[in-house]
C-alpha positions in Angstrom: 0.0 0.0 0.0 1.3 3.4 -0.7 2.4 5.8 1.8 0.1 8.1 3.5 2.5 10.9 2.7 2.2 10.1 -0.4 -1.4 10.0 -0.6 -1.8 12.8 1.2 0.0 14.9 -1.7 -2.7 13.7 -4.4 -5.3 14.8 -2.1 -4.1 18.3 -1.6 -3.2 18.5 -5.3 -6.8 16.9 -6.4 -8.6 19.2 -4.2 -10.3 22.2 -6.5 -10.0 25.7 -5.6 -12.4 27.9 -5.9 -12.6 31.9 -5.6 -15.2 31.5 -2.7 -12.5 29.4 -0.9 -9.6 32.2 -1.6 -11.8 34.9 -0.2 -12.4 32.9 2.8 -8.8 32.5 3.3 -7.7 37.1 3.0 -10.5 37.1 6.1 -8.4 34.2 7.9 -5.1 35.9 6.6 -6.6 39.5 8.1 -7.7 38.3 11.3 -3.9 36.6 12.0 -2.6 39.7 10.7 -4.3 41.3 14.0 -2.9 38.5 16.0 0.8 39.0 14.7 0.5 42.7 15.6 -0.9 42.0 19.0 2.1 39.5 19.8 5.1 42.1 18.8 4.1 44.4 21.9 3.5 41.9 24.5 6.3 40.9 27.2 6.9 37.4 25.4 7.0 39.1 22.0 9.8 42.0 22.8 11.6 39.3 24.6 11.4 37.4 21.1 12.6 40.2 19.3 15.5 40.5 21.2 16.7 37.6 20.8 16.0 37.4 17.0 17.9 40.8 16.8 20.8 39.9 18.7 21.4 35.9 18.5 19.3 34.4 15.6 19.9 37.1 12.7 17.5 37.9 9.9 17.4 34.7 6.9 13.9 32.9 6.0 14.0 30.9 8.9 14.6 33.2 11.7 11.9 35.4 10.1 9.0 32.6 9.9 10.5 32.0 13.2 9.4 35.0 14.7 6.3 35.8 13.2 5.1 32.5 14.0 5.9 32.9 17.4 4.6 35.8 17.9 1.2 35.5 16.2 0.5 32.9 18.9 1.0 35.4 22.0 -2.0 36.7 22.2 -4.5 33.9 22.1 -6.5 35.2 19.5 -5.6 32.7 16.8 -8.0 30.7 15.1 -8.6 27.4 16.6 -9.6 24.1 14.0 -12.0 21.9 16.7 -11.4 18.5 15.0 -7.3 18.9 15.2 -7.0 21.2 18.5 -4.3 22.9 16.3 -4.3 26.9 15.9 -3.2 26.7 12.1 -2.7 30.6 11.1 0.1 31.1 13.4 2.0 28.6 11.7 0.8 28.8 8.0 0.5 32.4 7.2 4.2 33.0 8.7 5.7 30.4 5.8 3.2 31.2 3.5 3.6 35.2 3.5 7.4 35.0 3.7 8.3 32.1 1.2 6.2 33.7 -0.9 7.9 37.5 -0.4 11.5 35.6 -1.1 10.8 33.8 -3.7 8.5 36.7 -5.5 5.1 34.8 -5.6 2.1 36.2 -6.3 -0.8 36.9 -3.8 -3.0 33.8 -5.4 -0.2 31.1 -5.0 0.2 32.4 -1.3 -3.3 31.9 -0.8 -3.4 28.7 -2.7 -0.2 27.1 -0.1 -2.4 28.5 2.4 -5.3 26.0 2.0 -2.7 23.2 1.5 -1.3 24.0 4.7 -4.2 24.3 7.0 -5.3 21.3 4.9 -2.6 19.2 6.2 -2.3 20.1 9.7 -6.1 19.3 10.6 -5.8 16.4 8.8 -3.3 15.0 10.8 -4.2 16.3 13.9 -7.2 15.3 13.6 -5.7 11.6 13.2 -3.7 11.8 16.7 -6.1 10.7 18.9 -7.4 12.2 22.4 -4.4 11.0 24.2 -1.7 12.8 22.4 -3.5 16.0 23.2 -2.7 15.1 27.1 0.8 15.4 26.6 1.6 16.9 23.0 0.2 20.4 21.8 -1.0 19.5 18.8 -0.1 23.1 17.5 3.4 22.2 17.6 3.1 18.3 16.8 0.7 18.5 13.4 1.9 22.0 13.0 5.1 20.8 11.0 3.2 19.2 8.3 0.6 22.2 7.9 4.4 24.5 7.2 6.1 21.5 5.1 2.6 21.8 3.0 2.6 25.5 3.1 6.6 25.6 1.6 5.7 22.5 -0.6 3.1 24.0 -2.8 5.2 27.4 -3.4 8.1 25.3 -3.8 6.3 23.5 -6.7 7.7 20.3 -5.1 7.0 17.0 -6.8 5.2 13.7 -5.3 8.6 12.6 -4.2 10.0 15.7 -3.0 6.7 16.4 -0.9 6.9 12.6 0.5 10.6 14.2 1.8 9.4 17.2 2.8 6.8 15.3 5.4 9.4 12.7 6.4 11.7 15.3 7.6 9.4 17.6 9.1 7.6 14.6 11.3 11.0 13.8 12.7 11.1 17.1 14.3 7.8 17.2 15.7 7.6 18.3 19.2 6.1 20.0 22.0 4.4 19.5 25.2 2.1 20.8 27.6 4.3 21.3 30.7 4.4 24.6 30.1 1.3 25.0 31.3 2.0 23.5 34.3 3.6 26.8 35.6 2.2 29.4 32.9 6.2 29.8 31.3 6.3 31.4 28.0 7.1 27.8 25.7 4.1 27.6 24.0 5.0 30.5 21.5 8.0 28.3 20.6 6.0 25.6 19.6 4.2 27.6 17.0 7.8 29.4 16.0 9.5 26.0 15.9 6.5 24.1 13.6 6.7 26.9 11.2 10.6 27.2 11.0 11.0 23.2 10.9 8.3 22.4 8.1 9.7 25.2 6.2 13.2 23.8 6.7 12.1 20.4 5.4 10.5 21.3 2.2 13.1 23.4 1.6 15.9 20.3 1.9 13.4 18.7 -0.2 13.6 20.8 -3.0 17.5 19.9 -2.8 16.8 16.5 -2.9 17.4 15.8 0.4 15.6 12.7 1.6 12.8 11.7 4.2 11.2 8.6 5.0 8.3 7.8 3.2 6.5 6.2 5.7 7.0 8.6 8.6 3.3 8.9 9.8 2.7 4.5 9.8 6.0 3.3 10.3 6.9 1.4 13.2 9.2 3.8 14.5 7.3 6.5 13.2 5.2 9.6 14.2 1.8 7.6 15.3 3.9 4.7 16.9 5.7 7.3 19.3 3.7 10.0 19.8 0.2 8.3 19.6 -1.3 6.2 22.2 -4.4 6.2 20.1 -3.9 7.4 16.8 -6.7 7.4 13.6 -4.5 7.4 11.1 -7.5 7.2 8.3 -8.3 10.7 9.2 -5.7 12.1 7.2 -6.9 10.8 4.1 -10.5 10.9 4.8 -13.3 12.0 2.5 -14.6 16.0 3.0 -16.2 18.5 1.2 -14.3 22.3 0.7 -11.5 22.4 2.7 -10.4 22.4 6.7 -9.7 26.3 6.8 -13.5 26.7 6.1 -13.8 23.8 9.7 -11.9 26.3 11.8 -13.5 29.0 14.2 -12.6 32.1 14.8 -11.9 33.5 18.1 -13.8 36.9 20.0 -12.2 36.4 23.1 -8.1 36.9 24.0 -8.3 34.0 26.0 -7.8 29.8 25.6 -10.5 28.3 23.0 -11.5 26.1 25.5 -12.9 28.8 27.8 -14.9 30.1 25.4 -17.7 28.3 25.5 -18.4 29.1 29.1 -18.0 32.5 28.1 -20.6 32.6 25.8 -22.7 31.3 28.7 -21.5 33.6 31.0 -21.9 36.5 28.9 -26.1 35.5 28.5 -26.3 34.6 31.9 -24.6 38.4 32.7 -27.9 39.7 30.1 -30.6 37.3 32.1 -29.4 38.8 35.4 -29.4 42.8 33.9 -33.0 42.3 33.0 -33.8 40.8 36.2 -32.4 43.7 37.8 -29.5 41.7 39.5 -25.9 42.7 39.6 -22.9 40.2 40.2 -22.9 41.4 44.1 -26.3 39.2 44.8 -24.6 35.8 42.8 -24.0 33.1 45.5 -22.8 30.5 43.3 -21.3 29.8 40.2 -21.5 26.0 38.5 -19.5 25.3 35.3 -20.1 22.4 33.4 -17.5 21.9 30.8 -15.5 18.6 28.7 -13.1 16.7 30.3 -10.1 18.1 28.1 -11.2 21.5 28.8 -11.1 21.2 32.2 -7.7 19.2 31.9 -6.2 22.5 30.5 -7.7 25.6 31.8 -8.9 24.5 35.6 -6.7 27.3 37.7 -8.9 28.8 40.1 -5.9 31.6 41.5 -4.1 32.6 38.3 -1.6 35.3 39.0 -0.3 36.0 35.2 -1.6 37.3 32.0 -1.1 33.9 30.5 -2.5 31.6 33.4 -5.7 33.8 33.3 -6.1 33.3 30.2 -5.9 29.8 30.4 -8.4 29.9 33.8 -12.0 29.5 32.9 -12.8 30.1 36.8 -11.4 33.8 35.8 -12.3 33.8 32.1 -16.5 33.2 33.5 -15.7 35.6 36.1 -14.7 38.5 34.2 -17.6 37.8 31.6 -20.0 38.0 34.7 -18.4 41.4 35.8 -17.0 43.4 32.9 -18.6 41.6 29.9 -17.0 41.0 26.6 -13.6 40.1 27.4 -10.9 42.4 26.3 -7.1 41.7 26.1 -6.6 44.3 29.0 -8.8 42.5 31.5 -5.7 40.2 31.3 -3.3 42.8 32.1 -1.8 44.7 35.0 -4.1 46.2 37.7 -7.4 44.3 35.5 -5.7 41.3 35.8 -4.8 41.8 39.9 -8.2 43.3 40.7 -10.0 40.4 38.4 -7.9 37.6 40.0 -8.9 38.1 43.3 -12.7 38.3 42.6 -14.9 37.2 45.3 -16.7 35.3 42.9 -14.1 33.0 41.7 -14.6 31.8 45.6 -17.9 31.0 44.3 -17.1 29.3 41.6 -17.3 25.3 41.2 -15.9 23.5 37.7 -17.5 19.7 36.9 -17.2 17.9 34.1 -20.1 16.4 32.7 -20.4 13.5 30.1 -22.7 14.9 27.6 -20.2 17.6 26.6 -17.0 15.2 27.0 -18.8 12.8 24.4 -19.7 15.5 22.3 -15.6 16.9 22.1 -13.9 17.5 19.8 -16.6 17.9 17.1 -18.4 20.1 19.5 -16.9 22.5 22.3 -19.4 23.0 24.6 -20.2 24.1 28.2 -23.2 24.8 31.0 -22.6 27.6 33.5 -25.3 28.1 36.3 -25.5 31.2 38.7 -27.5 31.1 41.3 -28.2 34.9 42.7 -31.3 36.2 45.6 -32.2 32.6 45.6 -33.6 31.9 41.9 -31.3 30.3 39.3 -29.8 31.4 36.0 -28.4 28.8 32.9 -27.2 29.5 29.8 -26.0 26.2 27.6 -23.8 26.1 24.9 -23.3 23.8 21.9 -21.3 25.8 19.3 -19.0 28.9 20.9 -19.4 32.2 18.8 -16.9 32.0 16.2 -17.4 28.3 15.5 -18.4 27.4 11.9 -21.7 27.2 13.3 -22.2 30.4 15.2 -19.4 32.2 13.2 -18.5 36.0 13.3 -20.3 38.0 10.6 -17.0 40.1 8.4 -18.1 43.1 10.0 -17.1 41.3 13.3 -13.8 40.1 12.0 -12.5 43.0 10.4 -13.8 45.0 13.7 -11.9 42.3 16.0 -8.8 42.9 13.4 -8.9 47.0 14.2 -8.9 46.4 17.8 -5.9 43.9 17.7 -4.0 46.4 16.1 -4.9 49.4 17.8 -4.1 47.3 21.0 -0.6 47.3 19.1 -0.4 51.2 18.5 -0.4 50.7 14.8 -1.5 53.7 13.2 -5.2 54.1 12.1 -3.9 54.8 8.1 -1.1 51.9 8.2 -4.3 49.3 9.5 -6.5 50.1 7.0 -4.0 50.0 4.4 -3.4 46.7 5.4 -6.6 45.4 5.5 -7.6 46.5 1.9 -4.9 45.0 0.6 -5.1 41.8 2.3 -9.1 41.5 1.2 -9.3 43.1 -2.1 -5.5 42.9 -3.4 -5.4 41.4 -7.2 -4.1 37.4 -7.3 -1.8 38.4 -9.7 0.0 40.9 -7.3 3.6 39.9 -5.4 3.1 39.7 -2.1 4.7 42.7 -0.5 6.8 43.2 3.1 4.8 43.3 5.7 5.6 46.3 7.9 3.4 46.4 11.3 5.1 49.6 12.4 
């Protein structure tokens, strides 16, 4: 039997292309433009540019390096259910820079694009629940979803792209400890994918060889990284592509909080009308998926990043301040937030109906009890999800904010965004300047 690798590059070849699918692809593009721009001015991402100014130096790599990196800072990335992968952050970096140095046009970007969100949510979707406890899959499938990206601007053939995946597999890594202690690793993982898959496709088209058989082989990816791997999912039947799966996020915050947001954010509308104010609220239930709660129960965050991967504070600040907003995560919001009296209040279960529903469906329960009566909200599909998705207005509206949050100028924003939605195919894809 032929190689999944192998397989996989008829698929993406075979797959037809059409100008609805390109336009849906500028709005993903424009919304991790925001993203990118948020990163740069965050702790982790000056920290980043300091060391890419004074140790890494400024070829391809270091550059899809950084960008990548950064556009995963300020969880607002998109988020593809099926995989748990956040595929912008690592495809648009390889895909806007290989095609700036090798002086492709806007439509071939766009085109390597959809190959490389195409490949990473197929294989992550293939890795099984149990990889997810110990691998981020970001990091793991992320180094196909680049060597795709590189591959199809590369113009590699069948054998070259069977390389290309060989050689970005063995390099797969990334795990969850981070989280463990809120450090600043997981924007490596996105850097490292993006650098790694772009390094292997680019040996490729040197002829430099990989194994063919590097997701099924006995010593290969499934066989060591996966306890319980589906390895038919990356060759399984769909209709359009996986970039038109993924969801979109409104909140700065871990995708797997958002759900109880949502619920959170109705229940704080039920108790306005009812002429109740978070002070009354005596308790707070959350009912959630097991992997949800796996990753984001932390009921005394103390940084930016472990608040927003707390759905005790990420319910709480819905309840009290509403829509979420990257400050809420920040400095005397995050302090004053943190040490709510209502997080006190709050209890986290999970509950099986939602774990059986995961990962097709995200979904959550949150119940506040306040004066004695009881509120609910329920949610099957989290705003932003494929589903429930955000309206352009919304997106291009979240875009403005993420860069105004990063002091880009007003004129320099919206000169982006026209280009990025309305820029002819045929156009080379320019530098992109944030400041």
């Amino acid at each position: 039997m032929e190689s999944i690798s192998r397989q996989l590059y008829r698929l993406l070849k075979s797959k037809p292309v059409e100008e609805a699918h390109l336009q849906d692809t500028r709005l993903f593009m424009l919304d991790w433009a925001g993203c990118y721009a948020a990163g740069t001015v965050t702790q982790q991402g000056t920290i980043l540019d300091r060391y890419h100014s004074k140790w890494a130096g400024d070829g391809l790599l270091q550059q899809v390096f950084l960008m990548a990196a950064q556009s995963h800072i300020a969880e607002t990335d998109d988020l593809h259910r099926g995989s748990v992968t956040h595929p912008a952050c690592v495809v648009f970096p390889v895909a806007w820079h290989l095609s700036l140095f090798l002086k492709k046009n806007f439509h071939d970007c766009l085109v390597a694009s959809l190959h490389g969100y195409e490949a990473m949510c197929r294989v992550g979707e293939a890795l099984g629940r149990e990889h997810y406890k110990i691998f981020h899959n970001t990091a793991t499938a992320g180094v196909y979803g680049a060597a795709a990206t590189a591959s199809a601007l590369l113009g590699l053939n069948e054998d070259q792209f069977v390389w290309a995946m060989g050689n970005a597999g063995t390099q797969a890594a990334g795990l969850w400890q981070f989280n463990e202690d809120a450090t600043m690793s997981k924007h490596l993982h996105a850097g490292h994918a993006a650098e790694a898959g772009l390094k292997a496709a680019l040996l490729a088209a040197e002829n430099f060889t990989g194994t063919e058989k590097i997701f099924e082989g006995e010593k290969g990816f499934f066989a060591g990284l996966c306890p319980d791997p589906n390895p038919g999912a990356v060759l399984a039947e769909s209709t359009g592509w996986k970039l038109s799966e993924t969801s979109i996020k409104p909140y700065p915050s871990c995708r797997h909080t958002h759900p109880a947001i949502d619920a959170a954010l109705e229940i704080r509308e039920k108790l306005s009308s009812a002429g109740s104010g978070t002070k009354e609220i005596e308790s707070i239930e959350i009912n959630t998926y097991e992997t949800a709660l796996g990753v984001t129960d932390n009921p005394t965050p103390e940084t930016t990043f472990a608040a927003k991967f707390s759905i005790q504070y990420c319910v709480c600040l819905a309840l009290e301040k509403g829509f979420p907003m990257l400050p809420h995560f920040e400095g005397n919001e995050l302090v004053g937030n943190a040490s709510s009296r209502l997080i006190e209040k709050t209890t986290v279960r999970i509950h099986e109906k939602f774990t059986e529903a995961y990962p097709k469906n995200w979904g959550s329960k949150v119940t506040v009890t306040s004066g004695g009566e009881k509120f609910e909200s329920e949610i099957k599909s989290a705003k932003g999800d494929p589903e429930n998705p955000l309206t352009n207005e919304e997106m291009i509206t979240k875009y403005a904010g993420l860069m105004a949050y990063a002091s880009v100028e007003k004129s320099r924003s919206q000169k982006l965004s026209k280009w990025i939605l309305e820029a002819d195919g045929s156009t080379l894809v320019p530098k992109l300047i944030i400041k």
